[in-house]
C-alpha positions as CSV (number, residue, x, y, z in Angstrom):
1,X,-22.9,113.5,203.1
2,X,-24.3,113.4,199.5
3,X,-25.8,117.2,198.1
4,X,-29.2,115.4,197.9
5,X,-29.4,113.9,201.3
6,X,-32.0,115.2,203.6
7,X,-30.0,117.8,205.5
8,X,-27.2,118.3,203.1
9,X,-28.5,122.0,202.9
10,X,-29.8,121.3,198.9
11,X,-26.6,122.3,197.7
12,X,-27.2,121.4,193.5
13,X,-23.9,122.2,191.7
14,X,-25.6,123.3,188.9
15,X,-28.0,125.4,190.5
16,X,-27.3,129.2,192.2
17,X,-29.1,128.9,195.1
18,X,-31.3,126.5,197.2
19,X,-34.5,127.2,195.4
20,X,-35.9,126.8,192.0
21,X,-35.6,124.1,189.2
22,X,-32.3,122.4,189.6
23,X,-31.0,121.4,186.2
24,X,-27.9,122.5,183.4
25,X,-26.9,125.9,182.0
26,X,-28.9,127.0,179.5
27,X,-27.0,127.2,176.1
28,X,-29.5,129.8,173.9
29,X,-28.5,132.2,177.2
30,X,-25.6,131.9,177.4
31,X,-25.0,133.1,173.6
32,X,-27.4,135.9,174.0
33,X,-25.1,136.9,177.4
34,X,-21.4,136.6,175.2
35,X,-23.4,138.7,172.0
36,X,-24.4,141.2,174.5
37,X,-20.5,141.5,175.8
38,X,-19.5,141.6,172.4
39,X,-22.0,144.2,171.5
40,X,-20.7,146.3,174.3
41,X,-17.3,146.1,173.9
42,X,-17.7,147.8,170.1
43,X,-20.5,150.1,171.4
44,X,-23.1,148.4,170.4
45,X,-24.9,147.6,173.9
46,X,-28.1,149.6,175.3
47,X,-28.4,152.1,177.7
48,X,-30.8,151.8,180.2
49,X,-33.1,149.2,180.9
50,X,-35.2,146.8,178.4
51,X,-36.8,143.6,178.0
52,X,-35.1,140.5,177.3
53,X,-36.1,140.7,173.4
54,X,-34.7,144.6,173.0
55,X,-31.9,143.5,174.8
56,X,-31.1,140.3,172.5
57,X,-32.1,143.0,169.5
58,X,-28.9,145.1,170.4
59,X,-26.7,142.4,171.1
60,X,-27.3,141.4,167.1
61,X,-26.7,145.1,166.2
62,X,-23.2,144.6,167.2
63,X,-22.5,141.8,166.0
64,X,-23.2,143.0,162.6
65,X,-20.8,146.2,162.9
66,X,-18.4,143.4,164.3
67,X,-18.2,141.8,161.3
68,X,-18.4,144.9,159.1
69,X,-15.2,145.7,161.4
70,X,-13.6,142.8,160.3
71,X,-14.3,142.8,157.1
72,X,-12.8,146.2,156.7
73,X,-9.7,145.3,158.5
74,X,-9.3,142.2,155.7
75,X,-9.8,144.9,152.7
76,X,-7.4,146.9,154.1
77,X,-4.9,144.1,154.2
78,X,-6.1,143.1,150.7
79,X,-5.2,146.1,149.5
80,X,-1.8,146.6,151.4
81,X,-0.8,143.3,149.8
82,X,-0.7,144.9,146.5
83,X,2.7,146.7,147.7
84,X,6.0,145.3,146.0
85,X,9.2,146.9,145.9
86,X,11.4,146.2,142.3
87,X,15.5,146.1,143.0
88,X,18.0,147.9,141.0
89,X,18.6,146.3,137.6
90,X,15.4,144.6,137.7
91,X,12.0,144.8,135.9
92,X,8.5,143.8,136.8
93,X,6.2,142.5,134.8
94,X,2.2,143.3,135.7
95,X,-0.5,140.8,134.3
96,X,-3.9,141.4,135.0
97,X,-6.1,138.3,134.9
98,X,-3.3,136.6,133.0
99,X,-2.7,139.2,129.7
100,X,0.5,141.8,130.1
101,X,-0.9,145.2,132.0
102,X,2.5,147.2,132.2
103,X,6.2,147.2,133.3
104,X,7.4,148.8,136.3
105,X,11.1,150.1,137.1
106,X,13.2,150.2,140.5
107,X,11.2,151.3,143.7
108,X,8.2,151.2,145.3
109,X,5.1,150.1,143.1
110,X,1.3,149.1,144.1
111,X,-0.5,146.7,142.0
112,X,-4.4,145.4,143.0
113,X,-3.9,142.5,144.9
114,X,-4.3,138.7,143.7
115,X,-6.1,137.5,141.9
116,X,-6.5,140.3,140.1
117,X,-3.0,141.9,139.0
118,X,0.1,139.3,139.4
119,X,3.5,140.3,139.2
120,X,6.7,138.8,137.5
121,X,9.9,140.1,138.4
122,X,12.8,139.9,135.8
123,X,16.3,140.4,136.0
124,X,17.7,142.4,133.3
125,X,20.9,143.1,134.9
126,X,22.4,139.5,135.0
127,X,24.0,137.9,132.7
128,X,23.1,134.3,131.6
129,X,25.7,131.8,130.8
130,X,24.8,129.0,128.3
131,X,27.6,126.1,126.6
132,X,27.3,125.1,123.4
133,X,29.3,121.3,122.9
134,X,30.4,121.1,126.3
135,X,28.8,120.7,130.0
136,X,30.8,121.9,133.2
137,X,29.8,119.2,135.9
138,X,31.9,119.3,139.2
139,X,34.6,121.5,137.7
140,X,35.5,119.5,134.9
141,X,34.4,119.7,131.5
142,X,32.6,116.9,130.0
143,X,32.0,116.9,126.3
144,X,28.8,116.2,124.3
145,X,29.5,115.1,121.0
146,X,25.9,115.4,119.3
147,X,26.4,119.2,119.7
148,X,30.4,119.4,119.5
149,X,31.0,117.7,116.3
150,X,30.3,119.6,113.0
151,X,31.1,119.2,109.7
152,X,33.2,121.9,107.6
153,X,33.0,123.0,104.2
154,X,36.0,120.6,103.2
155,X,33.9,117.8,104.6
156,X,35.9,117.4,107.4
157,X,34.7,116.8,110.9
158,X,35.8,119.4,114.2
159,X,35.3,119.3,117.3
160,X,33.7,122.9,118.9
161,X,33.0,124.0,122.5
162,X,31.5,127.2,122.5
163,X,30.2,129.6,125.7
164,X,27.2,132.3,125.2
165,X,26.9,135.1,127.6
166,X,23.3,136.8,127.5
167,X,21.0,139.2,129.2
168,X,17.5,140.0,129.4
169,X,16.7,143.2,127.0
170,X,13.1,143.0,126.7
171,X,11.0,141.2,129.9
172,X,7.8,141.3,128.0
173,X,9.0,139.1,125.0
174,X,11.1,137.7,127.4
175,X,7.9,136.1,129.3
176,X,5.2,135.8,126.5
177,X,6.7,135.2,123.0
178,X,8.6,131.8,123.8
179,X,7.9,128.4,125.9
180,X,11.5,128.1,127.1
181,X,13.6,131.4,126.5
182,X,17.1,129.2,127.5
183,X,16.0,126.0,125.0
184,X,15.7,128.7,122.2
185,X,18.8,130.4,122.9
186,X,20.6,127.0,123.2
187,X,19.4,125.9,119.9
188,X,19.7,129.1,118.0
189,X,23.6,129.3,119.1
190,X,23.7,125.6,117.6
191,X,21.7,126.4,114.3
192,X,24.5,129.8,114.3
193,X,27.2,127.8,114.7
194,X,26.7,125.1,112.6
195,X,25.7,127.5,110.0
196,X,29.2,129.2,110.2
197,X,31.4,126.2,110.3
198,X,29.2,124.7,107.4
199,X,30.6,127.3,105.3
200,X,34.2,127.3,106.5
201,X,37.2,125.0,105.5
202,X,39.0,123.4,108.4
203,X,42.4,124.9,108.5
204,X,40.6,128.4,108.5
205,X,38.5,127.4,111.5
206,X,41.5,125.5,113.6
207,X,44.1,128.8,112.9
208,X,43.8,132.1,112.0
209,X,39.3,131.8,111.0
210,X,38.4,131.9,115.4
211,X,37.7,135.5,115.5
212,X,36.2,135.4,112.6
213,X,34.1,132.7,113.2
214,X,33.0,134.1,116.9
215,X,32.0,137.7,115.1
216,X,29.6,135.6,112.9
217,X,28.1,133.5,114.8
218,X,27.2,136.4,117.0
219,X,25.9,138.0,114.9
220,X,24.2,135.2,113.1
221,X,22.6,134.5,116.6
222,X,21.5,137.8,117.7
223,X,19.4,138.0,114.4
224,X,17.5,134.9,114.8
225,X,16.9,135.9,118.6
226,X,15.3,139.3,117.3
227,X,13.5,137.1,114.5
228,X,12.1,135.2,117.1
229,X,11.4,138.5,119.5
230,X,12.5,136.1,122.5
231,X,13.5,139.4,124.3
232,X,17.6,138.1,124.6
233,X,20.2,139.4,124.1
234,X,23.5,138.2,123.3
235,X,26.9,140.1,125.4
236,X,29.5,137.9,124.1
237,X,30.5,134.6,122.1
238,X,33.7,132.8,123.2
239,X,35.6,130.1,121.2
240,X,36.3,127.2,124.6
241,X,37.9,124.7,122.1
242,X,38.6,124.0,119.0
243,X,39.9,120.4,118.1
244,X,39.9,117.6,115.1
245,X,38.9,114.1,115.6
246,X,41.1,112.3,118.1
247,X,42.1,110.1,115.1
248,X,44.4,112.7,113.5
249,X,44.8,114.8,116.1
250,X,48.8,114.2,116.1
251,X,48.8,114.9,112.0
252,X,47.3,118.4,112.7
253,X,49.4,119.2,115.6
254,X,52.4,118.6,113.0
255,X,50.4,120.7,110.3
256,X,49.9,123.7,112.8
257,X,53.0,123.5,113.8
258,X,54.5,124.0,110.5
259,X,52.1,126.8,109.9
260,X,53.3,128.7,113.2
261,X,57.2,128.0,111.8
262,X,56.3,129.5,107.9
263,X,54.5,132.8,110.2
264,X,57.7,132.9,112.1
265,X,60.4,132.3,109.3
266,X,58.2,135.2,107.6
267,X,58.4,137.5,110.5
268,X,61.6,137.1,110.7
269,X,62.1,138.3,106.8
270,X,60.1,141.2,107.3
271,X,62.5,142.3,109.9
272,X,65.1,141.9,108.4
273,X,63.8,143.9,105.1
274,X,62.7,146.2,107.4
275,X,66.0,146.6,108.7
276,X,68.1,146.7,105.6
277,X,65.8,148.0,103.3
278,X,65.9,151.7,105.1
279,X,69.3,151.7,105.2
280,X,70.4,150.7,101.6
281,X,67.8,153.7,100.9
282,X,69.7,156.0,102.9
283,X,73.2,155.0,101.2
284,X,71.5,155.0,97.7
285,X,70.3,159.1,98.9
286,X,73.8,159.7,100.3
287,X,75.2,158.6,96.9
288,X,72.7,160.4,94.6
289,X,73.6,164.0,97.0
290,X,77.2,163.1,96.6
291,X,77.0,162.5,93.2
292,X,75.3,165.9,92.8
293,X,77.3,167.6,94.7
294,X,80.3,166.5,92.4
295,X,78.5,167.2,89.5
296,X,78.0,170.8,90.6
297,X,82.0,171.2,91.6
298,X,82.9,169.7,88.2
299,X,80.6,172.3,85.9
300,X,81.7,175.0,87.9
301,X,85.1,174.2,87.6
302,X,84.6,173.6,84.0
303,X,82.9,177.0,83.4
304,X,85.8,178.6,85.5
305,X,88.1,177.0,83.4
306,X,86.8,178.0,80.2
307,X,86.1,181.9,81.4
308,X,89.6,181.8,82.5
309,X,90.7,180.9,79.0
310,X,88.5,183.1,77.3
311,X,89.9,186.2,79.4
312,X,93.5,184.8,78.9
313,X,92.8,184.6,75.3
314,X,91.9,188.3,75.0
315,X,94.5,189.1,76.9
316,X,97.0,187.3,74.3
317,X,95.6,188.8,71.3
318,X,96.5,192.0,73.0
319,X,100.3,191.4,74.3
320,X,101.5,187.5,72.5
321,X,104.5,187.9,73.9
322,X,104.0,188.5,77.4
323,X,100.9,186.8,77.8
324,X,102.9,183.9,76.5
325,X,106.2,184.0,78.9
326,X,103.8,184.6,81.9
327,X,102.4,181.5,80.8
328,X,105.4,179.8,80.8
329,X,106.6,181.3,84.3
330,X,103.4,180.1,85.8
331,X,103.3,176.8,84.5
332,X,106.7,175.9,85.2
333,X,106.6,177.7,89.0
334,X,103.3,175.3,89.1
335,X,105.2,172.2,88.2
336,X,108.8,173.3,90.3
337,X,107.5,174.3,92.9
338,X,106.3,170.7,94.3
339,X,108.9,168.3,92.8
340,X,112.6,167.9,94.1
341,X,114.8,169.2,91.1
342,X,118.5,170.2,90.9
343,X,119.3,172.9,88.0
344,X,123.1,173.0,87.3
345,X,124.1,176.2,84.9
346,X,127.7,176.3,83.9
347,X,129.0,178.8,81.8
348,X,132.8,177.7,81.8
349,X,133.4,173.9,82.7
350,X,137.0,175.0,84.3
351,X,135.7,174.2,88.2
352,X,134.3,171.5,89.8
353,X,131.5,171.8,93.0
354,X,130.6,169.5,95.5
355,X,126.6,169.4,95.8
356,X,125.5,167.2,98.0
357,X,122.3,165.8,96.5
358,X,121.0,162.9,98.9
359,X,120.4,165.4,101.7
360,X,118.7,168.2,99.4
361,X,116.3,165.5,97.7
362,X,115.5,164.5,101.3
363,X,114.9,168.4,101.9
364,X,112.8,168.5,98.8
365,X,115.3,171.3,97.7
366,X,115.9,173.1,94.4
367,X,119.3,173.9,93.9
368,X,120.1,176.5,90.9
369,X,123.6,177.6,90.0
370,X,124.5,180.4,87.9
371,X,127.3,181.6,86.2
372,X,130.0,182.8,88.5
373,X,127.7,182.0,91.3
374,X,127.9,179.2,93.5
375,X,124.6,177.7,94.1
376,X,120.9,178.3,96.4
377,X,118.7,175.7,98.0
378,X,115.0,176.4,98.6
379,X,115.8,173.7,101.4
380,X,117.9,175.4,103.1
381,X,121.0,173.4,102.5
382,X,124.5,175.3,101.5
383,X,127.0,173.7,99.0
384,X,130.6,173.7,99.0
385,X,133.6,174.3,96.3
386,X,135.7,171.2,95.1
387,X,138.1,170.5,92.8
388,X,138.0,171.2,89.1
389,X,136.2,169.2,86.6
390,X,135.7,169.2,82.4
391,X,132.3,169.3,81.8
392,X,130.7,171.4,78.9
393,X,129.0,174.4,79.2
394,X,125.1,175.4,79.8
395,X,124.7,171.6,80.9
396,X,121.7,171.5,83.3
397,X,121.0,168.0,85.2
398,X,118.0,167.2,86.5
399,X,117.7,164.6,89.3
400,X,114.5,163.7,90.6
């Protein structure tokens, strides 16, 4: 049966009850019913009764401390959005509407929120790595001649691969004073070294001229970077390569190769110098003490000598004739006394001895005979009588 059929009890579905105008919800009512629940909820409702108009009036009241609730809640957000936290070895960078405010260390830091303050954060810690002449792609090294290729004072043409490590020293200049802080680094390590090698010969820069070189193109760079207050700076400047043209590559391969020989060939010298040279000096002082040392022996001697002649000589203008036989006893003990002699002293030539002279030379003997005496050895060795012989008298034979 349909809701509007006679007996169907008047049951309107959008109705409440079985009386009254029968049509859809009101919409302006049922606003003012969800502003009232609002109202209540924040304590905005009213308490006790009203009419419809003080009731809607308080329903609006809410509303408004709603919003004012909400609008709070968003400030306060704002506000906490302003909170940033700067890492160790990093700076940051306030702007304010655009234009540099301040620079902030590590920790915690509030700034007011965007789009007021913005911050940049720069790392000052890490160190940038830039190639000049050369550009490492997939782990090989690919080179890039309009950079590589400079010409030296000699007007000859190298080939140079250099690497630049660098580091943020001041973020301010680092963010405001250049368009493209790597581009200017790049070019001003080109300008550097192109500057340096300009002024160069060849051999210098291929050999012994790399440190060199290095030192002054850092340095060379490092001034133009400060010229430029681009905020960088520069840790260290390595030397990757340094090559001639590949059309004479193998005729300075030869010519460095001879260089490395002459070094060698002259270390070699030097050691050896250094080796001999000391102890030729040495010999040359052991010679110089020895010959002092002989000196010194020889004048002493010499001034013994000649006090030992002057006493002697006072003595013989005292006593001649005693001074002089002493003399004599002394020089000829002196001579004897190492030299193998045999004195024979016959008075009467009317016998004849048997001296055996091989074995008292070999003794180092010295026989003497005297009259009526038979003879003494100072070697020890005896002699023995023979037969008789003629031989004249006070003969004395002297074998040696």
């Amino acid at each position: 049966m349909a809701w509007n059929e006679p007996g169907g009890g008047n049951k309107d579905p959008w109705g409440q009850g079985g009386g009254g105008n029968q049509g859809p919800p009101d919409l302006d009512e049922l606003i003012r019913k969800l502003q009232a629940k609002m109202g209540g909820l924040f304590g905005g409702g009213r308490k006790g009764g009203g009419t419809a108009t003080g009731g809607g009036g308080g329903g609006g009241g809410g509303g408004f401390l709603s919003i004012g609730l909400l609008l709070g809640i968003g400030v306060l957000v704002w506000l906490a959005s302003g909170i940033y936290i700067i890492d160790e070895g990093k700076r940051g960078v306030v702007l304010r509407f655009g234009e540099f405010h301040v620079i902030t260390g590590p920790g915690p830091h509030w700034h007011i929120p965007y789009p007021v303050d913005r911050v940049e954060v720069v790392d000052v810690a890490l160190r940038r790595f830039e190639e000049i002449g050369y550009r490492t792609t997939a782990g090989r090294s690919v080179v890039v001649p309009k950079e590589a290729l400079m010409l030296t004072r000699d007007e000859n043409i190298v080939n140079v691969q250099m690497a630049v490590q660098y580091q943020v020293s001041d973020p301010r200049q680092y963010l405001f004073n250049v368009r493209d802080p790597r581009a200017t680094l790049q070019q001003a390590a080109e300008s550097a070294l192109r500057e340096v090698v300009g002024k160069s010969r060849m051999d210098f820069v291929l050999t012994e001229g790399r440190s060199d070189v290095v030192m002054q193109v850092r340095a060379l760079m490092q001034q133009m970077l400060d010229d430029y207050q681009a905020g960088l700076l520069v840790s260290e400047v390595s030397m990757q390569d340094v090559q001639p043209p590949e059309e004479v590559q193998g005729a300075f391969s030869d010519a460095i190769r001879a260089r490395e020989d002459e070094q060698r060939y002259k270390n070699e010298a030097e050691a050896y110098s250094n080796d001999i040279i000391p102890r030729a000096r040495g010999q040359a002082a052991r010679l110089l003490e020895e010959a002092n040392a002989y000196k010194e022996s020889e004048v002493a001697r010499a001034e013994g000598e000649a006090s030992r002649f002057t006493q002697l000589l006072t003595e013989y203008k005292r006593a001649p004739e005693v001074t002089r036989k002493r003399l004599y006893l002394e020089t000829m003990e002196n001579v004897l006394q190492s030299s193998s002699k045999v004195l024979v002293d016959v008075k009467d030539g009317n016998s004849l001895m048997y001296l055996p002279l091989d074995r008292m030379i070999k003794g180092s003997g010295e026989i003497v005979t005297r009259p009526g005496e038979g003879y003494t050895s100072s070697g020890g060795s005896s002699g023995a009588s023979g037969s008789l012989t003629s031989r004249p008298p006070q003969q004395i034979r002297e074998t040696r």
